[in-house]
C-alpha positions in Angstrom: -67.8 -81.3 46.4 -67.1 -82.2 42.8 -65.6 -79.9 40.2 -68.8 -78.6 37.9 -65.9 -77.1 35.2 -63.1 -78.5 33.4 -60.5 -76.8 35.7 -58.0 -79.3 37.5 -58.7 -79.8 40.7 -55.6 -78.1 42.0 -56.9 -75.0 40.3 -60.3 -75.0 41.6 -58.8 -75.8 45.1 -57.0 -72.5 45.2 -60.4 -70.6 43.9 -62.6 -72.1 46.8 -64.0 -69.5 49.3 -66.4 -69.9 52.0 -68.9 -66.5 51.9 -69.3 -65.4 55.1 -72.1 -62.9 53.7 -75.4 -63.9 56.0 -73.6 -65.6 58.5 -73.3 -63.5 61.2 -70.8 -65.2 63.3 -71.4 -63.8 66.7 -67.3 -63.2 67.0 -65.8 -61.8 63.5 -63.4 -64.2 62.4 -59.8 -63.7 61.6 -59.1 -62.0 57.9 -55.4 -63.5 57.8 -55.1 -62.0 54.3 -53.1 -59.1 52.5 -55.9 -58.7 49.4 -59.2 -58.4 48.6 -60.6 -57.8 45.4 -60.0 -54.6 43.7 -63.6 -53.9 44.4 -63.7 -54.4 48.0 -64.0 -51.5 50.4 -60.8 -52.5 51.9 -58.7 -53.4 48.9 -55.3 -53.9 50.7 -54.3 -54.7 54.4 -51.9 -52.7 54.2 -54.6 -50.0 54.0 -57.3 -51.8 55.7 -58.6 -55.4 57.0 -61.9 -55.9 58.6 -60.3 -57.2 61.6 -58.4 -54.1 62.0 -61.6 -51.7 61.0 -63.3 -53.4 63.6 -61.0 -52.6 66.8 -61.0 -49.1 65.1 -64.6 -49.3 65.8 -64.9 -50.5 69.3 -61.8 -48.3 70.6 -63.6 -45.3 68.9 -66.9 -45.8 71.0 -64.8 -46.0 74.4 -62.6 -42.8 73.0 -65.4 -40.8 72.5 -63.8 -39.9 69.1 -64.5 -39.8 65.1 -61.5 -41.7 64.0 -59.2 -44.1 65.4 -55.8 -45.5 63.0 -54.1 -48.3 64.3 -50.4 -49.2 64.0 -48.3 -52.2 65.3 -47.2 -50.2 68.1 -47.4 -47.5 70.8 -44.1 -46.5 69.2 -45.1 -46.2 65.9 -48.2 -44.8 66.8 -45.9 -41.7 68.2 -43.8 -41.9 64.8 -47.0 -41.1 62.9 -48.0 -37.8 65.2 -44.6 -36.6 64.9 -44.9 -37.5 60.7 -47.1 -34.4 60.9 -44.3 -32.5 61.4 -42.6 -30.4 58.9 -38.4 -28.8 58.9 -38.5 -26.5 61.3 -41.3 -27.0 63.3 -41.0 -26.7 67.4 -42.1 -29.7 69.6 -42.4 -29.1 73.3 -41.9 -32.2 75.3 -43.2 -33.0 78.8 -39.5 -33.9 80.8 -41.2 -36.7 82.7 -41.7 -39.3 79.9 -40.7 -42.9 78.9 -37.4 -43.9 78.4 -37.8 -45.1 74.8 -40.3 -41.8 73.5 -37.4 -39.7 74.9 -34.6 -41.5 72.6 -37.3 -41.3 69.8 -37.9 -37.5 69.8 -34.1 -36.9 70.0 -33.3 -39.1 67.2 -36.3 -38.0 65.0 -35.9 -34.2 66.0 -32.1 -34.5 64.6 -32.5 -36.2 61.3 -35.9 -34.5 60.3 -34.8 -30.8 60.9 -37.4 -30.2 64.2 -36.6 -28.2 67.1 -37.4 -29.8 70.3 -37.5 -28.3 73.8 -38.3 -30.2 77.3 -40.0 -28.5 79.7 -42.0 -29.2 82.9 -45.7 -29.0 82.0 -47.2 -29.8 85.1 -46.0 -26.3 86.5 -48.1 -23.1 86.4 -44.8 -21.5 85.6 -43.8 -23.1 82.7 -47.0 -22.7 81.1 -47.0 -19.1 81.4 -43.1 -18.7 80.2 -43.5 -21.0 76.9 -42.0 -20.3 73.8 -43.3 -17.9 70.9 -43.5 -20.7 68.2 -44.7 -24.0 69.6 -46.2 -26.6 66.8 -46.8 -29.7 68.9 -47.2 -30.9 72.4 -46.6 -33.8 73.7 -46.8 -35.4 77.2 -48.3 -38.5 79.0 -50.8 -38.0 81.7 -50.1 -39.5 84.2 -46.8 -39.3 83.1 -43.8 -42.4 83.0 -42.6 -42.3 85.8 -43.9 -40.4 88.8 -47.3 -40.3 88.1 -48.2 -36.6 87.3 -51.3 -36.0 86.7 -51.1 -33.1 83.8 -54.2 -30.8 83.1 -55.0 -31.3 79.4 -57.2 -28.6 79.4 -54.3 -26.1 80.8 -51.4 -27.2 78.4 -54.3 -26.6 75.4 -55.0 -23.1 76.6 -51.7 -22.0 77.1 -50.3 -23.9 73.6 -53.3 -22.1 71.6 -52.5 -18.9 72.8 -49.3 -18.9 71.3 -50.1 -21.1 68.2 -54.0 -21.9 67.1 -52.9 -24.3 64.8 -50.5 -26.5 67.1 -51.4 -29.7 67.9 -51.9 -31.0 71.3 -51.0 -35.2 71.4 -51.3 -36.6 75.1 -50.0 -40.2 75.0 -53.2 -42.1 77.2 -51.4 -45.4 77.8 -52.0 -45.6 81.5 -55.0 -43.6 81.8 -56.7 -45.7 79.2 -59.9 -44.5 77.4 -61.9 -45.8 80.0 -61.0 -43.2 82.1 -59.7 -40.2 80.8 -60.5 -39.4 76.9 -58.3 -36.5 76.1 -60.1 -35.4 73.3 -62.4 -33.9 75.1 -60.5 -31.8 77.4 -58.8 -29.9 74.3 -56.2 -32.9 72.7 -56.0 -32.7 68.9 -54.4 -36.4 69.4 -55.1 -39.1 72.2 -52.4 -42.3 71.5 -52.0 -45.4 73.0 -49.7 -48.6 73.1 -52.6 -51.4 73.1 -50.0 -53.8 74.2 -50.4 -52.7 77.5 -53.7 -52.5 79.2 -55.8 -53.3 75.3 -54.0 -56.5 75.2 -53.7 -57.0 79.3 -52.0 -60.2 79.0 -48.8 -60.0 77.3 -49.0 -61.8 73.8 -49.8 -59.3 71.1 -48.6 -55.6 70.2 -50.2 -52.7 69.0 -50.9 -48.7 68.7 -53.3 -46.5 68.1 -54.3 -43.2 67.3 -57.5 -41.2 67.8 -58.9 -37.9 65.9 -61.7 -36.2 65.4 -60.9 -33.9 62.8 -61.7 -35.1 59.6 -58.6 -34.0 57.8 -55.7 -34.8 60.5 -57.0 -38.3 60.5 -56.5 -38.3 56.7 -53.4 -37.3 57.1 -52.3 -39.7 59.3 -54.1 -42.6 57.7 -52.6 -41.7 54.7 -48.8 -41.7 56.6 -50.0 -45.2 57.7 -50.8 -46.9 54.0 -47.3 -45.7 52.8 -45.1 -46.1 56.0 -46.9 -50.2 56.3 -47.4 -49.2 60.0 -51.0 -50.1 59.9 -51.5 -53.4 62.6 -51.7 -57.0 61.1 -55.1 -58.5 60.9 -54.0 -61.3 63.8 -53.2 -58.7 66.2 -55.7 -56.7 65.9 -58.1 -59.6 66.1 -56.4 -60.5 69.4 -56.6 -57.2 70.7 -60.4 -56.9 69.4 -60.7 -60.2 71.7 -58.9 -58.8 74.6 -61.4 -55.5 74.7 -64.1 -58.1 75.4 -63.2 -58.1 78.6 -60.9 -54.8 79.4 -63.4 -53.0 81.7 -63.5 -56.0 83.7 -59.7 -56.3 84.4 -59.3 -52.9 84.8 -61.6 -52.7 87.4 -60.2 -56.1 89.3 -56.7 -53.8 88.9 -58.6 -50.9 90.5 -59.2 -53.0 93.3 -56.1 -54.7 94.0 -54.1 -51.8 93.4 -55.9 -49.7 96.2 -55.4 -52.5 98.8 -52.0 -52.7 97.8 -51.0 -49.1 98.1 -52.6 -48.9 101.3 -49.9 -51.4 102.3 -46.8 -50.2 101.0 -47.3 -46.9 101.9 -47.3 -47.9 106.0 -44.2 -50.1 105.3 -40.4 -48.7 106.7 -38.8 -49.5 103.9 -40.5 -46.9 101.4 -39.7 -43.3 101.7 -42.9 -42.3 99.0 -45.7 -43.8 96.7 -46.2 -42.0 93.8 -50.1 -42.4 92.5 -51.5 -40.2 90.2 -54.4 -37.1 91.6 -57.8 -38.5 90.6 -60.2 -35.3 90.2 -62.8 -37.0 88.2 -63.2 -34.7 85.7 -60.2 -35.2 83.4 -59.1 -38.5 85.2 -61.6 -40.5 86.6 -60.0 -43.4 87.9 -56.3 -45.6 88.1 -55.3 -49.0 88.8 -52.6 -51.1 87.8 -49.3 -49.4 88.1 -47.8 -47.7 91.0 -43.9 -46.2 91.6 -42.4 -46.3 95.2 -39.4 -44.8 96.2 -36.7 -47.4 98.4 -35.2 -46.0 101.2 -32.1 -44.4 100.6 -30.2 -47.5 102.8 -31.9 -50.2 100.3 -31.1 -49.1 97.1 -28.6 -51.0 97.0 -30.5 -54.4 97.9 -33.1 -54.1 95.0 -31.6 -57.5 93.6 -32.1 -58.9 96.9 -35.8 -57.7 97.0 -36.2 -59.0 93.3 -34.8 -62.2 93.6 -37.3 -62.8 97.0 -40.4 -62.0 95.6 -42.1 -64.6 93.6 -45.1 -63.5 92.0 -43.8 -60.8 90.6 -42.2 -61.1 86.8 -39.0 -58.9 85.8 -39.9 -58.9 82.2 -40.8 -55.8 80.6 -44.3 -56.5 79.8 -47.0 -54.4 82.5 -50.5 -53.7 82.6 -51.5 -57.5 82.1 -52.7 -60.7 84.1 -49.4 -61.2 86.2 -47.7 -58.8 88.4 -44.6 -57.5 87.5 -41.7 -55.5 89.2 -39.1 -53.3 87.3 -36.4 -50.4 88.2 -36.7 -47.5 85.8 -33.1 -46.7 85.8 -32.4 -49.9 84.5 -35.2 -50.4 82.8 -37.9 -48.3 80.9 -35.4 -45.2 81.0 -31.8 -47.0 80.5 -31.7 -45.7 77.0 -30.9 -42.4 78.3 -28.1 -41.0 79.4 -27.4 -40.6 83.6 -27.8 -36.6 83.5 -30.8 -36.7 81.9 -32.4 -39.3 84.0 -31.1 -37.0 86.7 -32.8 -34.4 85.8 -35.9 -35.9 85.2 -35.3 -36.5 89.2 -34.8 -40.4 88.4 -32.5 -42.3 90.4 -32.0 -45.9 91.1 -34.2 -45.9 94.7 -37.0 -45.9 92.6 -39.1 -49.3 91.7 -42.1 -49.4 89.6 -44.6 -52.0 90.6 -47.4 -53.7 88.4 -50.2 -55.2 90.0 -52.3 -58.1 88.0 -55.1 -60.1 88.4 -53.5 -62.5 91.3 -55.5 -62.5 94.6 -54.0 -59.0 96.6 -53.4 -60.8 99.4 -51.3 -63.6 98.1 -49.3 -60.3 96.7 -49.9 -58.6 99.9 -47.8 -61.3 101.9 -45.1 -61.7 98.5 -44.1 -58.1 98.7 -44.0 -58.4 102.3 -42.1 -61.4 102.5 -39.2 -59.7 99.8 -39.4 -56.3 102.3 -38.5 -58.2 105.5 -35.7 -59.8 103.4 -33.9 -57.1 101.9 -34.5 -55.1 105.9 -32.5 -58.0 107.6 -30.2 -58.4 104.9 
């Protein structure tokens, strides 16, 4: 197209813009911009993009929720709940969590002033022996590693009694919003890592948060726009793509993971399977992750049984297209120190196994294959 003013053509070059007003693309394109005009409901990236409103949008309908903030990562989407935090303040911490939350509420409890106590919250005991000042909760459910299944609705109770205003946050990684929603059973905060079941095949990162209350989500919203933690507009158009088909692959993992336990659990070599209670009420279904426990005489040969199995990936990626095998110990919990992984009841017999979308009984016969190998080793 010809220039109609007297601006050099480099100059009107750098002007151009396609209007996407009227076209309805059937998929929203990708807004790989930091600006928009100051008159734009979005104004900044760094405080919103339509690619990143969007995923909000979708995740919110499958949360059942008012308000969803995402962040560039599961881990920042926990930085952010505990940024609601003030000196002083008391968290309570489930003692069965991942490795990497654990270092993060020790290091952000020491240099912000908090108090932090672990506890068991999957026992009737504990709840009824809690603290007098309590002004967050948090735990995963089911929890990293073992499995628990934790009853929102009996952690809320007990937490409100002692504080009304204390804030409940249940990290719903595993569950996923398709089948558990926390919010409804009493959370003030559901999070998530989208980079593990969201995204389902390893290439893209992201957290998120979800609120209904109108003023905790400006809270954290706010947090986000001057922390930068908000997620890039690529990302979140990946992940916004990878929802497309998330119920699908979840219920493929579902599938395979229920044929696959079945297995395992009538094989020598593993003492237990650890697989979360299913009550359909609070959780109403599971698939893709299960733990088992070695026996005690094949601890030692995990290397062996790693090395023979060849469909499953060692990488720290899970909850995606390709199965994946890790050791805990060594793995998601090695940032923290033996005693604690000890008491957490952690030890090196125990293997986490991540099923993907590969037939089950091409996995069926792998796993098989790297059990009779490490049992006549």
């Amino acid at each position: 197209m010809k220039s109609t003013n007297h601006n050099k053509p480099e100059t009107n070059c750098l002007h151009h813009r396609v209007s996407v007003d009227g076209s309805d693309p059937v998929v929203t394109p990708l807004f790989q911009n930091s600006a928009f005009e100051a008159t734009s409901p979005y104004f900044y990236t760094r405080k919103a993009n339509p690619n990143s409103v969007e995923l909000e949008g979708a995740l919110a309908i499958l949360e059942n929720c008012n308000h969803v903030i995402s962040t560039t990562t599961g881990m920042s989407a926990l930085t952010l709940a505990l940024g609601l935090l003030k000196p002083g303040d008391h968290i309570i911490v489930n003692q069965d969590i991942y490795g990497c939350s654990y270092e993060l509420f020790q290091r952000t409890c020491a240099q912000r002033g908090y108090r932090l106590t672990i506890m068991d919250l999957s026992q009737k005991e504990t709840l009824n022996n809690l603290p007098t000042q309590i002004d967050m909760v948090i735990f995963e459910t089911p929890t990293n590693p073992f499995l628990k299944t934790i009853s929102i609705r009996n952690v809320a109770n007990a937490i409100k009694e002692k504080n009304p205003e204390a804030l409940i946050v249940v990290d719903n990684t595993w569950a996923t919003s398709l089948f558990q929603k926390p919010l409804e059973h009493g959370a003030s905060i559901s999070l998530s890592s989208a980079t593990k079941f969201i995204s389902g095949h390893s290439d893209v990162m992201g957290g998120y948060l979800c609120v209904n209350e109108e003023n905790l989500a400006k809270r954290i919203t706010s947090n986000r726009f001057y922390t930068g933690a908000i997620l890039d507009p690529h990302s979140a158009w990946l992940l916004r793509r990878s929802l497309q088909t998330f119920p699908l692959r979840m219920q493929q993992h579902i599938t395979t993971t229920e044929t696959l336990k079945a297995f395992i659990t009538r094989r020598a070599e593993v003492v237990k399977t650890y697989f979360p209670t299913i009550d359909g009420k609070q959780l109403q279904n599971y698939g893709g992750i299960i733990f088992i426990e070695l026996r005690s005489d094949l601890v030692d040969k995990y290397p062996k049984f790693i090395e023979a199995l060849t469909l499953f990936n060692t990488g720290t990626a899970m909850a995606c297209v390709t199965s994946m095998v890790a050791q805990p110990w060594t793995g998601s919990h090695a940032s923290m120190c033996d005693a604690d992984k000890k008491a957490m009841g952690l030890g090196p017999e125990l293997v986490r196994l991540c099923f993907g979308l590969e037939d089950a009984n091409d996995l069926m016969r792998d796993l098989e294959h790297a059990f009779e190998v490490i049992k006549n080793e």
